[in-house]
DRENGUDO-7422 format. One line per field, with one value per residue (C-alpha): residue number from 1; x, y, z; residue in three letters. Coordinates in Angstrom, 1 decimal. Layout:
% residues N
i = (NUM ...)
xx = (X ...)
yy = (Y ...)
zz = (Z ...)
aa = (ala ...)
% end
This chain:
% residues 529
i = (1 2 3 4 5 6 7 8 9 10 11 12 13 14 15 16 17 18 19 20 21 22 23 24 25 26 27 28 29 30 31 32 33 34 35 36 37 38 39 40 41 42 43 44 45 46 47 48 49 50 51 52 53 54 55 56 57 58 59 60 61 62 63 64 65 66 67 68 69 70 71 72 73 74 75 76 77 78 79 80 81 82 83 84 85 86 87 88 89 90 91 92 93 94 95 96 97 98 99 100 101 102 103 104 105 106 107 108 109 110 111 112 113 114 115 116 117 118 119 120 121 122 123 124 125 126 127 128 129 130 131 132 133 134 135 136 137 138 139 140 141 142 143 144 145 146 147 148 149 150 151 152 153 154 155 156 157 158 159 160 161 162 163 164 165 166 167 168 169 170 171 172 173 174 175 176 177 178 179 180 181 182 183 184 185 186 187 188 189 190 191 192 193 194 195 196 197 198 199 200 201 202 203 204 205 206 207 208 209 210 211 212 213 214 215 216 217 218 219 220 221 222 223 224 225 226 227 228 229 230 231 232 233 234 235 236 237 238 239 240 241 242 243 244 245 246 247 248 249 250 251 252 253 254 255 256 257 258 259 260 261 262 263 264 265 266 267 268 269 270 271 272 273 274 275 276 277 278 279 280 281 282 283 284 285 286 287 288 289 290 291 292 293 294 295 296 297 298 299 300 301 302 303 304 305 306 307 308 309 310 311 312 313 314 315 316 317 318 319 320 321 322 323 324 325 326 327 328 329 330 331 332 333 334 335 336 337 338 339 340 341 342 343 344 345 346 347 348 349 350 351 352 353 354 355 356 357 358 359 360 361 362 363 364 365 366 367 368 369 370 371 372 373 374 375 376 377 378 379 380 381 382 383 384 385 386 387 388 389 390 391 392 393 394 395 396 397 398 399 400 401 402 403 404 405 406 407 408 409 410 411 412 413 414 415 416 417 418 419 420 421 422 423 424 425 426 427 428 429 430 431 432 433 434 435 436 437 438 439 440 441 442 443 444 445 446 447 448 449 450 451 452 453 454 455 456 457 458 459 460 461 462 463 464 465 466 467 468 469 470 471 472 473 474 475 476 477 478 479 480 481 482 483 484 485 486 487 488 489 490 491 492 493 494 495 496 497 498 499 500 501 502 503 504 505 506 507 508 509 510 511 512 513 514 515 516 517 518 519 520 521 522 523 524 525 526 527 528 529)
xx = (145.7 143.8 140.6 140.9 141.6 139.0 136.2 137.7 136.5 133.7 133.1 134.3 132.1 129.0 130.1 130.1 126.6 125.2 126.6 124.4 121.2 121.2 122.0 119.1 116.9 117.6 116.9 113.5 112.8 113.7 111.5 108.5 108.9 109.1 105.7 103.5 105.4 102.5 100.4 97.4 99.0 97.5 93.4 92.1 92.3 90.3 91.4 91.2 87.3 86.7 88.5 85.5 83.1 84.5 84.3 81.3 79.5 77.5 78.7 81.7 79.6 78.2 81.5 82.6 79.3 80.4 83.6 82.4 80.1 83.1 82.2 86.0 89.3 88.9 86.8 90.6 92.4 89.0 91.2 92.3 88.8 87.5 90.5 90.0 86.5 87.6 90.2 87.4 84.9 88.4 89.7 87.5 87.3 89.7 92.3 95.2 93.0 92.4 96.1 97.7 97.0 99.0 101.6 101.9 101.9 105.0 106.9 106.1 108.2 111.0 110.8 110.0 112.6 115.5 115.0 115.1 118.5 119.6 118.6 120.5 123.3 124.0 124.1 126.5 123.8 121.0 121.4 121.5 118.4 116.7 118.1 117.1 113.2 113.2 114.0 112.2 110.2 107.7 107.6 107.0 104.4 102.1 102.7 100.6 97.1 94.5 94.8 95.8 99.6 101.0 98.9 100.4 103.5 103.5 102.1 104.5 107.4 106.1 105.8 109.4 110.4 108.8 110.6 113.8 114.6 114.7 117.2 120.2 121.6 121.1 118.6 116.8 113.0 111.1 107.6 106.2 108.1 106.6 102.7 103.1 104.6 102.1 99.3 100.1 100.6 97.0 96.3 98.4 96.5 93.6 95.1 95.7 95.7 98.6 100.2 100.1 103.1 105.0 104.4 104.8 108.3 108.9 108.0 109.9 112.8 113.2 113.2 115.0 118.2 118.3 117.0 116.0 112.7 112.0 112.4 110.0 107.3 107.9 107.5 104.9 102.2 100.9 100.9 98.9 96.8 95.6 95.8 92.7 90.3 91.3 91.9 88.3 87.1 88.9 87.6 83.9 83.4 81.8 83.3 86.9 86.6 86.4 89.3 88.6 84.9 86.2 86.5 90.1 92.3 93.4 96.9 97.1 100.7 102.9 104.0 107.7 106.1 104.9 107.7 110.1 107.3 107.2 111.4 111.2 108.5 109.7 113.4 112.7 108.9 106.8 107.7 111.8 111.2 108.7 104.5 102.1 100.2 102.8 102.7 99.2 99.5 100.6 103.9 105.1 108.5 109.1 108.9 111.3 113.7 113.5 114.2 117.5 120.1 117.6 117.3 120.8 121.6 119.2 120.5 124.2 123.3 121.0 123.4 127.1 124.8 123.1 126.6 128.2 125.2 126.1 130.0 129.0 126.9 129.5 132.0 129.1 129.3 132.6 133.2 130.6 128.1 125.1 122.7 123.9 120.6 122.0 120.9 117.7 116.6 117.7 115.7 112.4 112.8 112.9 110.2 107.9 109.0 107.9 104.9 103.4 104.2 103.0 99.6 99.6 99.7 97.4 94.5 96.0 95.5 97.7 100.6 101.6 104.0 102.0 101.0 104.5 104.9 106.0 109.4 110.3 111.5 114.2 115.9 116.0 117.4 119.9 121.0 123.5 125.0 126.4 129.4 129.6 133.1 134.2 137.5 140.2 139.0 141.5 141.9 140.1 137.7 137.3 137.4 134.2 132.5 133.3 131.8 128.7 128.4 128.5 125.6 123.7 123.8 123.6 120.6 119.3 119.9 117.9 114.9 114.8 115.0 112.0 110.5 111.2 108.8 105.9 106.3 106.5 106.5 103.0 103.4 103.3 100.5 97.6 93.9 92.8 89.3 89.6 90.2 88.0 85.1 86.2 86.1 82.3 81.3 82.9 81.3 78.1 74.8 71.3 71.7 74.2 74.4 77.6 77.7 80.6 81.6 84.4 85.2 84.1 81.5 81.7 84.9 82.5 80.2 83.6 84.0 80.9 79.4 75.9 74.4 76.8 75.0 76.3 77.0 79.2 76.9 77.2 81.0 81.3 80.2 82.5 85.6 84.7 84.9 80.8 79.5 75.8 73.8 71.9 74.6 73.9 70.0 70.6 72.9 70.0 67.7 69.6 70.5 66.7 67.7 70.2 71.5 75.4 76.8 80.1 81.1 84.0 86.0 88.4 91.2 90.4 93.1 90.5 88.4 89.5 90.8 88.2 85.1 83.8 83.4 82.1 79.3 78.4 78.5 74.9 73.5 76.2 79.7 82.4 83.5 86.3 88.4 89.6 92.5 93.4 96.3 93.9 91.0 89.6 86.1 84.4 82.4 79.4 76.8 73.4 73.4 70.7 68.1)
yy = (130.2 131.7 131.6 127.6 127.5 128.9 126.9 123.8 124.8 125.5 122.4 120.5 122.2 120.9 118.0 117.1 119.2 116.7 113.5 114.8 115.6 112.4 110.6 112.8 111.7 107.7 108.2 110.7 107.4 104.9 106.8 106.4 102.7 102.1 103.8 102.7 99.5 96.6 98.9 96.9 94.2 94.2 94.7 98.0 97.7 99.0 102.2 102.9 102.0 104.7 106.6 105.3 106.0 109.9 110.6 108.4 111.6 113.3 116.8 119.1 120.8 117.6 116.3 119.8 119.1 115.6 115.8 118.0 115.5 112.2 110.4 109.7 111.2 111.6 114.6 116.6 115.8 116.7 117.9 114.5 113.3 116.4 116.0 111.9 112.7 115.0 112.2 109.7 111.8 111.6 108.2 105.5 103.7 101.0 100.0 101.4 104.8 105.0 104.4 106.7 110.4 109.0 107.5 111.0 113.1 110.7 111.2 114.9 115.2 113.4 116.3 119.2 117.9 117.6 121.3 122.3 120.7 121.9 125.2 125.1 122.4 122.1 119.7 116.5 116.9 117.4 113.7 112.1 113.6 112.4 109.0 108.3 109.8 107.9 104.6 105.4 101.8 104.1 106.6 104.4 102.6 105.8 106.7 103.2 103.9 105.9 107.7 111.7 111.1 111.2 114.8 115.3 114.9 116.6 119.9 119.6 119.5 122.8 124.6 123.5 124.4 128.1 128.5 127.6 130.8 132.0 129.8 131.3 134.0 136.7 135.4 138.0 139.2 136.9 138.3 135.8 132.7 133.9 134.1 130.8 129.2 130.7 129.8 126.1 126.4 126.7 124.4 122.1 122.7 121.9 118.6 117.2 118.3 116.9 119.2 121.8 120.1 120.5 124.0 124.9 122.9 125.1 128.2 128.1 126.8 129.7 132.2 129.8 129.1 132.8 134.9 137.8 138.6 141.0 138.2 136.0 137.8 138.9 134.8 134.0 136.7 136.0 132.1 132.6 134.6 132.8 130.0 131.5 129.9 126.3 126.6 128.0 125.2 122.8 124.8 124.1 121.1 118.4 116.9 119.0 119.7 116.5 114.8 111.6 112.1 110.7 107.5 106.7 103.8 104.5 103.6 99.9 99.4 101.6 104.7 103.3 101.1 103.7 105.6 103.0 101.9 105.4 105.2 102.4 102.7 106.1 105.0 101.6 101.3 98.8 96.2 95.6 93.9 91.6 92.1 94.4 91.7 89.6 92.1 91.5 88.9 87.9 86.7 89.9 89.8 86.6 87.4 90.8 88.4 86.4 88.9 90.5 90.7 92.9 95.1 95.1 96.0 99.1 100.1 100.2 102.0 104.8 105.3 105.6 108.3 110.0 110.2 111.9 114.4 115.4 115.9 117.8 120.3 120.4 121.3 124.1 125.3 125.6 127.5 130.0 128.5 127.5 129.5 126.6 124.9 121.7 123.0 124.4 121.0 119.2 121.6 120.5 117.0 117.0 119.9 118.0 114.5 115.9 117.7 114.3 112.7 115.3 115.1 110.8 111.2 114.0 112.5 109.1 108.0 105.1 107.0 105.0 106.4 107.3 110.0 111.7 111.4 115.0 113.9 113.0 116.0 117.4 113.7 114.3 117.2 116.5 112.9 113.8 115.9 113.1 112.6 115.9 117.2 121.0 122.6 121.7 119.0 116.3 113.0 111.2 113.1 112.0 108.7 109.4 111.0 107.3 105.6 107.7 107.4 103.5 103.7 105.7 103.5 100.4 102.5 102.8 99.0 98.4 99.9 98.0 95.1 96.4 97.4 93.8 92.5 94.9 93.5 90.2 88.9 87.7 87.6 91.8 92.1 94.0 93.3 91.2 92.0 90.6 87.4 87.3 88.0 86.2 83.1 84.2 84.3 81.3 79.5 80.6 78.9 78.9 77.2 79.7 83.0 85.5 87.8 90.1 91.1 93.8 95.0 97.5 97.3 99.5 97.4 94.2 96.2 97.6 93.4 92.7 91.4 92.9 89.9 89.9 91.0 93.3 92.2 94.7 95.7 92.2 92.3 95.2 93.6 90.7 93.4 94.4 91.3 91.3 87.9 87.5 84.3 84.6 85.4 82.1 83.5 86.6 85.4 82.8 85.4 87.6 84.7 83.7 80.3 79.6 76.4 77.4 81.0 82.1 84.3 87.1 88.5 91.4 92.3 88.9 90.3 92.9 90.0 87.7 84.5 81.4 84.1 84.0 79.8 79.8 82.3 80.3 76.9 76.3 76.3 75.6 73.5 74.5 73.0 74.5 78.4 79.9 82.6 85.6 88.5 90.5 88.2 84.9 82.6 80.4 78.4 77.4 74.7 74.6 71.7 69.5 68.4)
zz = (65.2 68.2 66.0 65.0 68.5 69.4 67.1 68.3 71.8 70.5 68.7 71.6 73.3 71.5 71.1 75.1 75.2 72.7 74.5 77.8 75.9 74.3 77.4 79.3 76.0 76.9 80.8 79.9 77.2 79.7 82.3 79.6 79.2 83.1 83.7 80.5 81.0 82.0 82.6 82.6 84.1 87.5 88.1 89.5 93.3 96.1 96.0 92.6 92.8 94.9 92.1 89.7 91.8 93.2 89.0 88.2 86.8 84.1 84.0 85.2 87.4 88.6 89.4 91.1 93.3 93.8 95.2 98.6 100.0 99.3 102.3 103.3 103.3 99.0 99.6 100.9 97.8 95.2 92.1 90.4 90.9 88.4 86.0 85.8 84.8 81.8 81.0 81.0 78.2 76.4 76.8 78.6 81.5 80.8 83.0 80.4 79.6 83.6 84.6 81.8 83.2 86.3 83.9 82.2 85.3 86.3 83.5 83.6 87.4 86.4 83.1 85.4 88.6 85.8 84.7 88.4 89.1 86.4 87.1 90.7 90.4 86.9 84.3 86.4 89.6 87.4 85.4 88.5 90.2 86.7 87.0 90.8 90.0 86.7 88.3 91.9 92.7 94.4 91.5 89.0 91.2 91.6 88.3 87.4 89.6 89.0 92.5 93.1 93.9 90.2 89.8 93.6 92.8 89.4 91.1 93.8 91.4 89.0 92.6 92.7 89.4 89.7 93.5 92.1 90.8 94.2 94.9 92.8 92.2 89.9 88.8 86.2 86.6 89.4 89.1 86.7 88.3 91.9 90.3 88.8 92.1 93.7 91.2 91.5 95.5 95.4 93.1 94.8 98.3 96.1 94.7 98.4 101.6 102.7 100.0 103.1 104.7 101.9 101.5 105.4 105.0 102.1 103.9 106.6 105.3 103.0 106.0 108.3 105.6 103.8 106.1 103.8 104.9 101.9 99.4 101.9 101.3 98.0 97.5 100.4 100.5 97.0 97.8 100.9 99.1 96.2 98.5 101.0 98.4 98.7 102.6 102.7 100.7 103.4 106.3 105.3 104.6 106.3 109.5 108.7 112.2 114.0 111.7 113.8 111.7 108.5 107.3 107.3 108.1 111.8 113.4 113.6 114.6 117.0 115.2 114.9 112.4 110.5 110.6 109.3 106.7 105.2 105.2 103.5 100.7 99.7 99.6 97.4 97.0 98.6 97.0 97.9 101.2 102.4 100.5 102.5 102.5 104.6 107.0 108.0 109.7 113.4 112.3 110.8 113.1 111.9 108.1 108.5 109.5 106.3 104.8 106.6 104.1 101.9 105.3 106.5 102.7 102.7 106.2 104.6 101.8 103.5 106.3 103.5 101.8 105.3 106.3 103.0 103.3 107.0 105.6 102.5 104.9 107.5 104.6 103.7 107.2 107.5 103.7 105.1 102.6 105.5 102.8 100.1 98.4 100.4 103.6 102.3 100.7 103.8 105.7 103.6 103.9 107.6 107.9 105.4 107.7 111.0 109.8 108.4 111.4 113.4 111.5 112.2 115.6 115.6 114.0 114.2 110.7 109.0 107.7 105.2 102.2 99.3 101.9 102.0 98.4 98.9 100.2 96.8 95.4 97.7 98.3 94.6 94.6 97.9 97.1 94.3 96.7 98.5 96.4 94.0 93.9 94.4 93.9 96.7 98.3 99.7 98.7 101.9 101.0 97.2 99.0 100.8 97.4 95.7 97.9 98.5 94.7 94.8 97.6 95.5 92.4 94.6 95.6 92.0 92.1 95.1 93.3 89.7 92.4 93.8 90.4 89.9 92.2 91.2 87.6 88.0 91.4 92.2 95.8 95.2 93.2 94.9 95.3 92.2 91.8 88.3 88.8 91.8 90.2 86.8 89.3 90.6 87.5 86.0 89.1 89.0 88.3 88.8 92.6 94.0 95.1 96.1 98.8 99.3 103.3 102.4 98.7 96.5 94.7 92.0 90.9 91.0 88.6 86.4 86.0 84.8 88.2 88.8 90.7 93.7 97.1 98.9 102.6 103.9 106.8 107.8 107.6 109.6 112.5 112.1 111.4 114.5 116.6 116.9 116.9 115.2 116.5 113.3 110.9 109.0 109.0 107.3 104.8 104.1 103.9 102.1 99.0 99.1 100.4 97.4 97.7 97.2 98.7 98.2 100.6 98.7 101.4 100.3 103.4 105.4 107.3 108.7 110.2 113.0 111.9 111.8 112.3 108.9 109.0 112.8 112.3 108.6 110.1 111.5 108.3 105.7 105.1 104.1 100.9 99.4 99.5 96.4 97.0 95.1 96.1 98.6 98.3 100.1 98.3 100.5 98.8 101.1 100.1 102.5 105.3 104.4 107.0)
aa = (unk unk unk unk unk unk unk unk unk unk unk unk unk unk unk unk unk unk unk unk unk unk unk unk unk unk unk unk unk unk unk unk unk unk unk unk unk unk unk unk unk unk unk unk unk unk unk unk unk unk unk unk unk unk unk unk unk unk unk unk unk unk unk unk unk unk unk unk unk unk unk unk unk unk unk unk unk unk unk unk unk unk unk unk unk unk unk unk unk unk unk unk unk unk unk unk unk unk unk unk unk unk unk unk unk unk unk unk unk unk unk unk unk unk unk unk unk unk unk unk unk unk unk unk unk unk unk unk unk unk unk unk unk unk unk unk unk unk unk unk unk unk unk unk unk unk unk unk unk unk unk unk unk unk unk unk unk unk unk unk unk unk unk unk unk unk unk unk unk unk unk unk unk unk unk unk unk unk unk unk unk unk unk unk unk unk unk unk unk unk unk unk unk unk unk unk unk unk unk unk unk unk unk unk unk unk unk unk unk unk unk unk unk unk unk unk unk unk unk unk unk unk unk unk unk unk unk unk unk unk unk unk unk unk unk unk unk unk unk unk unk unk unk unk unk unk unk unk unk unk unk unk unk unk unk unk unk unk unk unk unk unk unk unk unk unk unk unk unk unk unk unk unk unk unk unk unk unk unk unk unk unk unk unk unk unk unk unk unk unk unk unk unk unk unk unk unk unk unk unk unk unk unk unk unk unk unk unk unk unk unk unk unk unk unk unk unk unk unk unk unk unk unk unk unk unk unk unk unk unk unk unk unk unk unk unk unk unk unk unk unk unk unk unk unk unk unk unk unk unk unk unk unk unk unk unk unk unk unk unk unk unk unk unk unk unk unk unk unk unk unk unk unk unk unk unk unk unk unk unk unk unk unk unk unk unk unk unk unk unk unk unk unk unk unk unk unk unk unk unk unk unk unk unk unk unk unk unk unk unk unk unk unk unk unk unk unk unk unk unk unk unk unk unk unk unk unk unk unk unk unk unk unk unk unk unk unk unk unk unk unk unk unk unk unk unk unk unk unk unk unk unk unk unk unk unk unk unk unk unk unk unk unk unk unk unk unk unk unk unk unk unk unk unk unk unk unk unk unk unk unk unk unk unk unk unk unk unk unk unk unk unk unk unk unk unk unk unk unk unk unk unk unk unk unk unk unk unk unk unk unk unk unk unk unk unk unk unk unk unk unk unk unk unk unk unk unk unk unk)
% end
């Protein structure tokens, strides 16, 4: 009897183990779908020519050379820019064969963050750190642009996955897991620069929640070891130390802004409230408050789950658990926080939320916290886990709302260089001539544009407020006295309003403007005398 007792246990057993890896296969499958999903879609932006150009090479060693002398912030993040060069030997250079390592590196976190759950929570906690990465709106996002924060975030997470095992107990031989998280410290450091933070946070959480300085170093003198090299690298190269040096978007907005912005994008992506592109203009108070109930939704969801968090780690604190992975992960998220703030103030750069992609992982790992249930606990209490776990799903929620609008919503579409140039080049004749102020122009070339001029030292000028007598004149010059320019402004939102037409109208009319997301044609036909 105790023996077919026994094997039904058993069997029940495997039978409940089976339900959870098939519902773990359906998110990781779902998770697949969301990422090559339209993938596409959307042309390659601005930032994703630079990507081109930063692995426009003939060799690996060429491309090693390369990615030193970047002449903007690329050249601190030079890893992805050496991989996407061996992906494009293998794949092409089309927008799908571009987009997919990032697509793969995505699907690879949600993978590698699911083990590491698993690994300290169990199997319950675990499912739902997979579910909120697999349905992230800013997840999925960098997982479909070829840009370093997919192979960021990827790293980030096997750094994670290798730490982890210093996060439970009796947990065998740690010698191989601490060479590896040490290994892909440094190649994480190499990835991106901002990957620092999230190592510091890491760091000194570890000490600052366990306090075992033995097993500290055991973990941390082998990372900072094997992470001299890349530090080095940093340390040398040009202009790393005058940060102000490098070409990078500077602080437009006060530092609130940023802050919020960051919040925000992480939490549901940049596409849940009002565009970027919105944003840009003067009116920018006036469209947040079009868009309230999305806000005061967020805000209600955020602050049920902030508020479960602070009960579940006051219910650690007074168990005698304050060395409970909660803390720790709550320790690295606010660490990782005030270290990327600290560096936006700093060097007062636009700190914008792909650059905290870091934050990611432990509100991955903390979230499910909110509402998990423990032995004893009373019923007000089970009252506040239910409806920390409705904020949570209405969180998931929030974001295929968001994902929602990066799909199919137009309005959140970035910079169509397809379509711009498509338009060029459908307009174009023997008479006319194109100039581009701001773009890129190794996206024009990707397009099949050769003939556009490039203009940009022109537009500079104008981005900066500098008026140019002979403006008109130079454009002439520079067209050979075509008889139609269009003038392709990428960002008009860099250049003060009405500029552009003033400094063009003593020689030419304007006769009509073609707009595309990002983008603003002016077609300008010669005065006649």
């Amino acid at each position: 009897m105790i023996e077919i007792q026994n094997q039904n246990r058993i069997k029940i057993q495997n039978q409940r183990w089976s339900r959870y890896y098939l519902s773990v296969l359906i998110v990781i499958i779902l998770s697949v779908f969301l990422r090559f999903f339209m993938l596409s879609n959307q042309s390659l932006w601005y930032d994703e020519g630079l990507s081109l150009t930063n692995s426009d090479v003939s060799t690996l060693q060429e491309s090693i050379a390369r990615v030193r002398y970047i002449g903007n912030s690329d050249r601190f993040q030079p890893l992805y820019f050496i991989v996407l060069f061996l992906w494009r030997q293998v794949f092409g250079e089309s927008e799908f064969a571009l987009r997919s390592l990032s697509a793969i590196l995505g699907i690879g976190s949600t993978i590698v963050i699911f083990f590491t759950a698993l690994r300290i929570y169990g199997k319950k906690h675990a499912l739902w750190s997979l579910l909120i990465l697999t349905f992230s709106s800013f997840c999925v996002y960098y997982s479909q642009e070829a840009r370093i924060y997919a192979l960021a975030m990827f790293i980030a997470s096997l750094q994670l996955y290798f730490f982890s095992t210093a996060l439970v107990k009796n947990e065998g031989n740690q010698g191989i897991s601490i060479w590896l998280f040490s290994i892909f410290t440094a190649i994480g450091i190499f990835t991106n620069i901002n990957f620092c933070f999230s190592t510091t946070a890491l760091c000194l959480s570890h000490i600052a929640i366990y306090r075992n300085l033995r097993q500290w170093l055991q973990w941390w003198l082998p990372a900072a070891f094997l992470s001299l090299p890349p530090v080095l690298y940093y340390l040398t190269l040009p202009g790393a130390t005058d940060p102000e040096s490098i070409a990078v978007s500077r602080l437009g907005f006060p530092i609130i802004q940023n802050i919020i912005f960051v919040l925000n994008g992480i939490l549901v992506g940049t596409t849940y409230g009002p565009s970027t592109e919105q944003l840009h203009g003067d009116n920018r108070v006036q469209i947040m408050l079009r868009y309230w109930p999305h806000i005061l939704l967020l805000v209600i969801v955020c602050t049920v789950i902030f508020l479960a968090l602070i009960k579940v780690l006051l219910r650690h604190k007074k168990n005698n658990r304050e060395q409970h992975p909660d803390y720790f992960f709550a320790s690295v998220f606010v660490m990782a926080f005030l270290l990327g703030l600290l560096l936006a103030i700093v060097t007062k750069f636009n700190w914008v939320p792909r650059h905290s992609y870091y934050l990611w992982l432990p509100l991955a790992m903390l979230i499910p916290s909110a509402f998990s249930q423990r032995p004893g606990i009373t019923s007000k209490r089970y009252g506040v886990s239910q409806f920390a776990q409705i904020a949570v799903i209405s969180l998931i929620v929030l974001n295929i709302y968001s994902l929602f609008n990066y799909y199919f919503n137009n309005d959140y579409r970035k910079d169509d260089y397809r379509s711009a140039i498509h338009y060029i080049l459908k307009n174009r004749s023997s008479s006319t001539q194109s100039v581009f102020l701001f773009g890129n122009p190794r996206l024009f070339r990707y397009y099949g544009d050769t003939l556009s001029l490039d203009g940009r030292n022109l537009g500079d000028q104008l981005r900066k407020g500098i008026t140019d007598e002979n403006f008109a004149e130079k454009i002439e010059k520079l067209t050979n006295s075509a008889d139609t320019v269009f003038i392709v402004v990428n960002r008009e939102h860099l250049f003060p309003k009405g500029l552009i037409e003033k400094q063009m109208s003593d020689l030419y009319n304007l006769d009509s403007q073609a707009n595309f997301a990002y983008f603003k044609i002016y077609r300008f036909p010669r005065k006649k005398n």
